[in-house]
PDB file of N, CA, C and O in Angstrom:
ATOM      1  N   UNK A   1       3.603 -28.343   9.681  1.00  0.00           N
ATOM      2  CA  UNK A   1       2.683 -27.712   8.758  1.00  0.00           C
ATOM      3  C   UNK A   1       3.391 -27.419   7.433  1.00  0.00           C
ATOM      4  O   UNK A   1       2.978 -27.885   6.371  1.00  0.00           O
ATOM      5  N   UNK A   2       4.503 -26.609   7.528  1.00  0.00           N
ATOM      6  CA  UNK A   2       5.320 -26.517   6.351  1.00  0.00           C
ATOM      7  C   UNK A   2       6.363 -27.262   6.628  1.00  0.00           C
ATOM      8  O   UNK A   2       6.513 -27.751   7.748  1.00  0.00           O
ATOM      9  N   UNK A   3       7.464 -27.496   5.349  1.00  0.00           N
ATOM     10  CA  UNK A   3       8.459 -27.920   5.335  1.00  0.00           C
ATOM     11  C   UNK A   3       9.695 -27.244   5.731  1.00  0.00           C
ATOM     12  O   UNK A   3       9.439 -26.140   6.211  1.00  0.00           O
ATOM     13  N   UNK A   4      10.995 -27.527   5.697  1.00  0.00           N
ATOM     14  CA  UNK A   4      11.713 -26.784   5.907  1.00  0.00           C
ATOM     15  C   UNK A   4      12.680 -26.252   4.158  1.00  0.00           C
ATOM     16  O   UNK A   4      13.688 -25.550   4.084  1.00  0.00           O
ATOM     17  N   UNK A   5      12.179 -26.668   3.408  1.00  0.00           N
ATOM     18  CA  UNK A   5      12.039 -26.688   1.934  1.00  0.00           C
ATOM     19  C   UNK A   5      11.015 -25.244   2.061  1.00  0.00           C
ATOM     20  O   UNK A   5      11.223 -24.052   2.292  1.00  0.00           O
ATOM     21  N   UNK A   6      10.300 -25.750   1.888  1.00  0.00           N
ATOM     22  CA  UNK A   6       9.042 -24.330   1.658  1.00  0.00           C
ATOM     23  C   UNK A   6       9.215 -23.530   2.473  1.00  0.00           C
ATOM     24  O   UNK A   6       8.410 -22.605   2.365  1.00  0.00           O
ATOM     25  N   UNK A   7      10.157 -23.388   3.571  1.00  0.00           N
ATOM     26  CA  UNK A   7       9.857 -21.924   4.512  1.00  0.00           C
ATOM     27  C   UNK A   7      11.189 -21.205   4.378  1.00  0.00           C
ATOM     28  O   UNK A   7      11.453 -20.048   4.704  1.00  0.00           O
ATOM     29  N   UNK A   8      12.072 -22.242   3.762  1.00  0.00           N
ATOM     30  CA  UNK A   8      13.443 -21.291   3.129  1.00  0.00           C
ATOM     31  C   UNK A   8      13.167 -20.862   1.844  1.00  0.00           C
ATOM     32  O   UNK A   8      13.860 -19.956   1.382  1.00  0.00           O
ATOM     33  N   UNK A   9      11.981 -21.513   0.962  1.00  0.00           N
ATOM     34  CA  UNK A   9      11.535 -20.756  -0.026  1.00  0.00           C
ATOM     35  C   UNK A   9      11.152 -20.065  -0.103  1.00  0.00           C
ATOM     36  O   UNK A   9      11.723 -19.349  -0.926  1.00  0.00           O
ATOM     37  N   UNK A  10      10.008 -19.482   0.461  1.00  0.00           N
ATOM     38  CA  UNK A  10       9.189 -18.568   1.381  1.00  0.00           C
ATOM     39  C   UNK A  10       9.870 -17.622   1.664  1.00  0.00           C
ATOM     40  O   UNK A  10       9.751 -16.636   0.937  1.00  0.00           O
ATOM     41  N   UNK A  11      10.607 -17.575   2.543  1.00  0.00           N
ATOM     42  CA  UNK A  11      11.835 -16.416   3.159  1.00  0.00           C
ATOM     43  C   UNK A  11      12.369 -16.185   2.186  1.00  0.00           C
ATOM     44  O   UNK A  11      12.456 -14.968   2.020  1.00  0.00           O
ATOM     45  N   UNK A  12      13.048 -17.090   0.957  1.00  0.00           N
ATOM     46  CA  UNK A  12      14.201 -16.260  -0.120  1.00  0.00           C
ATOM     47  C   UNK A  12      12.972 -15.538  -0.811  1.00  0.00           C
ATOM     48  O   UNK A  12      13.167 -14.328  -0.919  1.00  0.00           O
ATOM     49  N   UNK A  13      11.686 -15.999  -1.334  1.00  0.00           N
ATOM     50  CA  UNK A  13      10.914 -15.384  -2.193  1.00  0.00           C
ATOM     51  C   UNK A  13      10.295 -13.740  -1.748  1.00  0.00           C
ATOM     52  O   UNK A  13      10.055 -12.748  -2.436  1.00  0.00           O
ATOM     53  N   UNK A  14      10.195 -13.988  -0.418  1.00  0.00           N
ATOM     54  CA  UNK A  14       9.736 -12.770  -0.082  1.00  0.00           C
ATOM     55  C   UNK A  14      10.882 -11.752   0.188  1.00  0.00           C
ATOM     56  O   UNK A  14      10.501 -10.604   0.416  1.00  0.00           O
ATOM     57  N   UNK A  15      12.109 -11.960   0.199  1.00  0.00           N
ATOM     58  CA  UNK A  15      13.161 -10.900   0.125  1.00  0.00           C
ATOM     59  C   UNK A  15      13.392 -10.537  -0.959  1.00  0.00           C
ATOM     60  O   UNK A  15      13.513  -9.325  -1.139  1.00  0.00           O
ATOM     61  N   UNK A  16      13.547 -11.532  -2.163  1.00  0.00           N
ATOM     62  CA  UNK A  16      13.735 -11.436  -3.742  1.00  0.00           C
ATOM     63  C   UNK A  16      12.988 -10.224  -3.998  1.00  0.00           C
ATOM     64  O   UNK A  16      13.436  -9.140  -4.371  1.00  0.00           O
ATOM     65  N   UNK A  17      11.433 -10.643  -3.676  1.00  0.00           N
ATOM     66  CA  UNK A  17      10.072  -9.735  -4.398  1.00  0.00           C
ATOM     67  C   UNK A  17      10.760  -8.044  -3.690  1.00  0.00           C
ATOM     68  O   UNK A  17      11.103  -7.083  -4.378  1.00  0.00           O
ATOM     69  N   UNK A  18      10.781  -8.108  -2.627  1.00  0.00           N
ATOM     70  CA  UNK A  18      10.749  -6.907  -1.820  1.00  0.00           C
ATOM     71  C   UNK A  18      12.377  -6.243  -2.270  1.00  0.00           C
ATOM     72  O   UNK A  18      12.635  -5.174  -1.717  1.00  0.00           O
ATOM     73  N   UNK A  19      13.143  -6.642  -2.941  1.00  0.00           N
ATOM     74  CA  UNK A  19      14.814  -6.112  -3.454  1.00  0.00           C
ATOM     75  C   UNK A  19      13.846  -5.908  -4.829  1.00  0.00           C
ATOM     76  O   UNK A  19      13.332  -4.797  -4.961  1.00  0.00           O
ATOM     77  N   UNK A  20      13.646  -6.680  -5.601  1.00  0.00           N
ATOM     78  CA  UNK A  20      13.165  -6.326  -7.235  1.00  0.00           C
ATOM     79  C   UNK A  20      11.874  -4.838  -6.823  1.00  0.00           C
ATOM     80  O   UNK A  20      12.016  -3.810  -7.485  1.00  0.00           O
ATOM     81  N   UNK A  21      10.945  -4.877  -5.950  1.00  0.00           N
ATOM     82  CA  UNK A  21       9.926  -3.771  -5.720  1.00  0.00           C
ATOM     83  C   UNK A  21      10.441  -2.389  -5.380  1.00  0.00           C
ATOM     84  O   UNK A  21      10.006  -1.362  -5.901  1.00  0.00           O
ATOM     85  N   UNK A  22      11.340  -2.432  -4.526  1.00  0.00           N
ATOM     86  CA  UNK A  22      12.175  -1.520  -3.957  1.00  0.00           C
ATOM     87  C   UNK A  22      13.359  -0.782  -5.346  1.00  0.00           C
ATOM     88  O   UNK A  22      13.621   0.405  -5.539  1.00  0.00           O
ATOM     89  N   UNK A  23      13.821  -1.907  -6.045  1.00  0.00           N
ATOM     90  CA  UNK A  23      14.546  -1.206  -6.910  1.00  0.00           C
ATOM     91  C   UNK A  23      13.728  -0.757  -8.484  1.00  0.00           C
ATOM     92  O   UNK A  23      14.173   0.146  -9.194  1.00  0.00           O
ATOM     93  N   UNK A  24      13.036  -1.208  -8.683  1.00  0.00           N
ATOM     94  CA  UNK A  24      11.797  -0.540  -9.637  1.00  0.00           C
ATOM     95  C   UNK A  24      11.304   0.657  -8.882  1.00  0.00           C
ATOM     96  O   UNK A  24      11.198   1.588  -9.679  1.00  0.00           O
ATOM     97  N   UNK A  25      11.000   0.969  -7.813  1.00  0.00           N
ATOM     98  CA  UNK A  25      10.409   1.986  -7.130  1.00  0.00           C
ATOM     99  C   UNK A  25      11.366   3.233  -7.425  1.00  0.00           C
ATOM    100  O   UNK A  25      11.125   4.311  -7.966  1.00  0.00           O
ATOM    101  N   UNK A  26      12.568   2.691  -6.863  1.00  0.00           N
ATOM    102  CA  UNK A  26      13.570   3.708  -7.208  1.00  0.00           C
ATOM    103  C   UNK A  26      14.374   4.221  -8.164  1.00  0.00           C
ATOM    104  O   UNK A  26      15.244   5.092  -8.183  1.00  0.00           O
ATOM    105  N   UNK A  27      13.665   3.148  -9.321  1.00  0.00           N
ATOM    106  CA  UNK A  27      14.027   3.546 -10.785  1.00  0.00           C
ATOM    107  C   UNK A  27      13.071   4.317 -11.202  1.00  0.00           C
ATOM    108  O   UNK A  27      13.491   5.141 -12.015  1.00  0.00           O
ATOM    109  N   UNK A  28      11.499   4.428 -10.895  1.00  0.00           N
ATOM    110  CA  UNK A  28      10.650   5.239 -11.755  1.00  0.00           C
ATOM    111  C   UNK A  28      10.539   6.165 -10.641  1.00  0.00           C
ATOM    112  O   UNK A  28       9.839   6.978 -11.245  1.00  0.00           O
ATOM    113  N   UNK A  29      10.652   6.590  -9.695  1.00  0.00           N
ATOM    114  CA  UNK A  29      10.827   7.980  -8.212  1.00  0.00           C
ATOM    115  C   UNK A  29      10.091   8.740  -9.196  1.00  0.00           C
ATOM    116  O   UNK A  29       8.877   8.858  -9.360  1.00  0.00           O
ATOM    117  N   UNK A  30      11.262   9.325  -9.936  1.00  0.00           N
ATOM    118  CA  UNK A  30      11.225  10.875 -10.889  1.00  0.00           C
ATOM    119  C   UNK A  30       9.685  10.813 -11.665  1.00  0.00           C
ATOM    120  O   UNK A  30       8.884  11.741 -11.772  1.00  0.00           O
ATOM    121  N   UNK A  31       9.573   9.648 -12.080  1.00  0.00           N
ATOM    122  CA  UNK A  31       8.317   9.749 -13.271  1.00  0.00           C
ATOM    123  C   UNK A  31       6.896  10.002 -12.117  1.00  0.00           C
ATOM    124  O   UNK A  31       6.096  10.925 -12.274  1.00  0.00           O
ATOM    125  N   UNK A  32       6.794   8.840 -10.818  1.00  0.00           N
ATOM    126  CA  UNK A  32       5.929   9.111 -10.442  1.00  0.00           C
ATOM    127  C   UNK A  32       5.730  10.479 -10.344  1.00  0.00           C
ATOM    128  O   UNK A  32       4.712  10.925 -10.873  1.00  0.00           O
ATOM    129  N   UNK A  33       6.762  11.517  -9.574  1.00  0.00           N
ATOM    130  CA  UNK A  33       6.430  12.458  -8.845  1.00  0.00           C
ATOM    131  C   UNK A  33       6.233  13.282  -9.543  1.00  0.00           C
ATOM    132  O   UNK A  33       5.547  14.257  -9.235  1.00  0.00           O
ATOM    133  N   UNK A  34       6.976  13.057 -11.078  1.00  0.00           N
ATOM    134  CA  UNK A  34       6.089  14.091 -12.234  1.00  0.00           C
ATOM    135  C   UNK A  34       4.292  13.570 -12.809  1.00  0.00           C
ATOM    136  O   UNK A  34       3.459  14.420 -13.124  1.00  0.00           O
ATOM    137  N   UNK A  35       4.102  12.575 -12.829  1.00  0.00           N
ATOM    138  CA  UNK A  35       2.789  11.983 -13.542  1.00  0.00           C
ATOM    139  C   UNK A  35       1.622  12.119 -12.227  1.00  0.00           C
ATOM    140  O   UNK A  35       0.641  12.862 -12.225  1.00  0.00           O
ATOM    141  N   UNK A  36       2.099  11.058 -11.002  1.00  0.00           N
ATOM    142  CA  UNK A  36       1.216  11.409 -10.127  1.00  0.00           C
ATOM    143  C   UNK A  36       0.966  13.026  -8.979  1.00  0.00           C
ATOM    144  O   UNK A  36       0.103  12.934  -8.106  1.00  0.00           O
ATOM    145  N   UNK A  37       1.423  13.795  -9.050  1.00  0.00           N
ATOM    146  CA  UNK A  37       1.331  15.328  -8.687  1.00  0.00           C
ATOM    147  C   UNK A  37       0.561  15.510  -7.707  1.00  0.00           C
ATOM    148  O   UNK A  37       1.046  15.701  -6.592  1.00  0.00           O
ATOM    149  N   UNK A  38      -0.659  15.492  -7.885  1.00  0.00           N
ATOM    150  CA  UNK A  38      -2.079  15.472  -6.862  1.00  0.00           C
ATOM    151  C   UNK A  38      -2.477  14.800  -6.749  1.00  0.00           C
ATOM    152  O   UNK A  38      -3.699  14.952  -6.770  1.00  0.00           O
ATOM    153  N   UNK A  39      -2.099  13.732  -6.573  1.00  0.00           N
ATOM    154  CA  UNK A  39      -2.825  12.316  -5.932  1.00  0.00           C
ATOM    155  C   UNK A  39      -2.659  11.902  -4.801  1.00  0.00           C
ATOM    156  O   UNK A  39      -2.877  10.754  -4.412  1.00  0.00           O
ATOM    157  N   UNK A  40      -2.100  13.159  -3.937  1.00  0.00           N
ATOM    158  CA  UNK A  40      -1.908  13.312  -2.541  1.00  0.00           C
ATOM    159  C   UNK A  40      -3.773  13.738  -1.712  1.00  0.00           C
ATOM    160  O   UNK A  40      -4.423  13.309  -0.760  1.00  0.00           O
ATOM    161  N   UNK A  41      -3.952  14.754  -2.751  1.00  0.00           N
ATOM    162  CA  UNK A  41      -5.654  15.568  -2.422  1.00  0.00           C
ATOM    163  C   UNK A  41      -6.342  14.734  -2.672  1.00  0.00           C
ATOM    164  O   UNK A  41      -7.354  14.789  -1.973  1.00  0.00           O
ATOM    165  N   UNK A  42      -6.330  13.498  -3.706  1.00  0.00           N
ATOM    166  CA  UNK A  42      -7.613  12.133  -3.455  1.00  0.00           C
ATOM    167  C   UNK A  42      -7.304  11.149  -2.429  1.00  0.00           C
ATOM    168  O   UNK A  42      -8.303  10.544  -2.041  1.00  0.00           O
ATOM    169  N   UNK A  43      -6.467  10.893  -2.009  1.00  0.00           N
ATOM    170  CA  UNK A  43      -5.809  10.222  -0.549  1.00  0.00           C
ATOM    171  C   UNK A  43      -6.867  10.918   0.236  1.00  0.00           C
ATOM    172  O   UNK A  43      -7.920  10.426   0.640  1.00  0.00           O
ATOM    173  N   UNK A  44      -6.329  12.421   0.427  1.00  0.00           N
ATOM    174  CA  UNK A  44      -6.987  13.213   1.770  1.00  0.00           C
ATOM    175  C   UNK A  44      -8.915  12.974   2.088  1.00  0.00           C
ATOM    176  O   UNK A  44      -9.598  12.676   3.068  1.00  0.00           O
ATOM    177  N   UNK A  45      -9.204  13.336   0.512  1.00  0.00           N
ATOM    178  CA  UNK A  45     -10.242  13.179   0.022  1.00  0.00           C
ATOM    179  C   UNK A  45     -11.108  11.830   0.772  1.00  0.00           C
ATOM    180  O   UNK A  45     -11.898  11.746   1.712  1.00  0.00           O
ATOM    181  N   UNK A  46     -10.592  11.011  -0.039  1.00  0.00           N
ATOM    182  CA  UNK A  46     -11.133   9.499   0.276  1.00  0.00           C
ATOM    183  C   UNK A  46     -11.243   8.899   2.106  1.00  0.00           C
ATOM    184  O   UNK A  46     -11.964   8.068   2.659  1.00  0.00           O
ATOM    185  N   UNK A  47      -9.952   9.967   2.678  1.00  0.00           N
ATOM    186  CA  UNK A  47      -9.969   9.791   4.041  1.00  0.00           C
ATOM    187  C   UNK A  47     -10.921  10.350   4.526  1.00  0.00           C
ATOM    188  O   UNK A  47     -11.735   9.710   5.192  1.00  0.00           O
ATOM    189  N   UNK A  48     -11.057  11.745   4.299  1.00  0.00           N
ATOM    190  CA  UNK A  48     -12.511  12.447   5.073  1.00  0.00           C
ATOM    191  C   UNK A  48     -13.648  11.771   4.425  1.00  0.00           C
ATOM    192  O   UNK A  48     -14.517  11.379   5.204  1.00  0.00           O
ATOM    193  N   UNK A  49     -13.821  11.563   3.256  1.00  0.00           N
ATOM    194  CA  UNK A  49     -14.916  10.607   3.103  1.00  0.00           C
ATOM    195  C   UNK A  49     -15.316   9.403   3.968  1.00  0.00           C
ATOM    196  O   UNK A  49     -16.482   9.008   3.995  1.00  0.00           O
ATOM    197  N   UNK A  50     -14.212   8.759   4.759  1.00  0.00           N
ATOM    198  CA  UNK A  50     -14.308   7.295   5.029  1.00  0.00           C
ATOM    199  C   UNK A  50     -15.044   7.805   6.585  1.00  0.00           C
ATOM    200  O   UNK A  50     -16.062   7.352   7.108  1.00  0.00           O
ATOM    201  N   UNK A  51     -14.009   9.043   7.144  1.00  0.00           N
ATOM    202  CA  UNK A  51     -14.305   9.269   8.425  1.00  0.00           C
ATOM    203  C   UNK A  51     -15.793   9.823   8.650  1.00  0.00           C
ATOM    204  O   UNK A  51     -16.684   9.449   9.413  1.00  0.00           O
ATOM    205  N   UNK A  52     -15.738  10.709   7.834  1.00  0.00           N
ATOM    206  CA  UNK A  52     -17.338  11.101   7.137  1.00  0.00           C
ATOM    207  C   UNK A  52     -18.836  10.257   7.518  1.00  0.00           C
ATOM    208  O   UNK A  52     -19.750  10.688   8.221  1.00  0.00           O
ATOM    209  N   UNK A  53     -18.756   8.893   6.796  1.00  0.00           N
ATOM    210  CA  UNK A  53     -19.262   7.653   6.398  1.00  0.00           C
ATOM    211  C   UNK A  53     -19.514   7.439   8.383  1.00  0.00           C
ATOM    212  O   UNK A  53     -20.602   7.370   8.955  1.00  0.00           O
ATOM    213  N   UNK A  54     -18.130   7.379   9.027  1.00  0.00           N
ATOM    214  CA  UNK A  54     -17.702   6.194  10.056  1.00  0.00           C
ATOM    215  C   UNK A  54     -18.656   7.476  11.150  1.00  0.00           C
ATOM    216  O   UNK A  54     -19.140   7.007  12.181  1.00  0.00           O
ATOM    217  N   UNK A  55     -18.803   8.492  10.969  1.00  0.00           N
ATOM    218  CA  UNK A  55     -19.610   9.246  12.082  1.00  0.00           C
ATOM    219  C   UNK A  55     -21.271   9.569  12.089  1.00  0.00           C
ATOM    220  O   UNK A  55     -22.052   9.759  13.022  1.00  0.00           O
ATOM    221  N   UNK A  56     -21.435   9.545  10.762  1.00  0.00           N
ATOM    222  CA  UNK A  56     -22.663   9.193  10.313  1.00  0.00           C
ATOM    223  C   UNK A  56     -23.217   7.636  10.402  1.00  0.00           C
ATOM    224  O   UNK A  56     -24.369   7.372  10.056  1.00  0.00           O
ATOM    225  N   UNK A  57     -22.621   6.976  10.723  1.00  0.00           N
ATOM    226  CA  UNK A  57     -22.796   5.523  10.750  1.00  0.00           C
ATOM    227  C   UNK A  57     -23.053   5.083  12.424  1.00  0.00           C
ATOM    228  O   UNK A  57     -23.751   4.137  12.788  1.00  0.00           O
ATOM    229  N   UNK A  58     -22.247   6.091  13.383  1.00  0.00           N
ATOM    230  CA  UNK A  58     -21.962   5.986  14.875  1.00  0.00           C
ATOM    231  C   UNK A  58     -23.473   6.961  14.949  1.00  0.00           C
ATOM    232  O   UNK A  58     -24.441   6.567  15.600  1.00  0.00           O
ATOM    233  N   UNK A  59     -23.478   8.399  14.097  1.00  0.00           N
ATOM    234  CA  UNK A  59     -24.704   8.987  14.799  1.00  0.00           C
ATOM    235  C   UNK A  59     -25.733   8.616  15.220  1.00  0.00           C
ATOM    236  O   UNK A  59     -26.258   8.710  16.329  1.00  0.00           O
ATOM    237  N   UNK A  60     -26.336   7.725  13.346  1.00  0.00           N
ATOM    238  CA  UNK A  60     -26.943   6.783  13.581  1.00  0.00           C
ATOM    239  C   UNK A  60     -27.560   5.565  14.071  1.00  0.00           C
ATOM    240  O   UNK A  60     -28.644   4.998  13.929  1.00  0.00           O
ATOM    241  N   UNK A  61     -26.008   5.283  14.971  1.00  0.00           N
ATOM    242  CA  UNK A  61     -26.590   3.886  15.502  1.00  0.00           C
ATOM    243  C   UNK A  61     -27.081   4.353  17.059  1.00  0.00           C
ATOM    244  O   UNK A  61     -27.682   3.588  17.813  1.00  0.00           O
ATOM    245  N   UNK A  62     -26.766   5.554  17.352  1.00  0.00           N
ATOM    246  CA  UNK A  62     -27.087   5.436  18.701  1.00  0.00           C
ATOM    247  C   UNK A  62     -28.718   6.407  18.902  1.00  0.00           C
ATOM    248  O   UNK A  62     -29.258   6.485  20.005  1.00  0.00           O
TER     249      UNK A  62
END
């Protein structure tokens, strides 16, 4: 299906991406945790919303 060309490419590309993501992450840490602050309470938010949705959806069907 693949080559053995493309699946050592594949493998180096996806370690590359994930070393460059990881070290940007850990270069801006400080900024997120000052800029994003409460964007923990729209996480929570959006979760009880979903579960919300998913029991009203079960009430309903039965």
């Amino acid at each position: 299906m693949f080559t053995t060309g493309q699946l050592i490419f594949a493998v180096l590309f996806a370690i590359t991406f994930l070393l460059i993501i990881t070290f940007s992450y850990k270069k801006d840490k400080k900024i997120h945790l000052k800029n994003y602050k409460g964007v923990i309470w729209v996480l929570v938010s959006f979760l009880i919303f979903l579960v919300f949705l998913f029991l009203i959806k079960n009430f309903l069907k039965n």
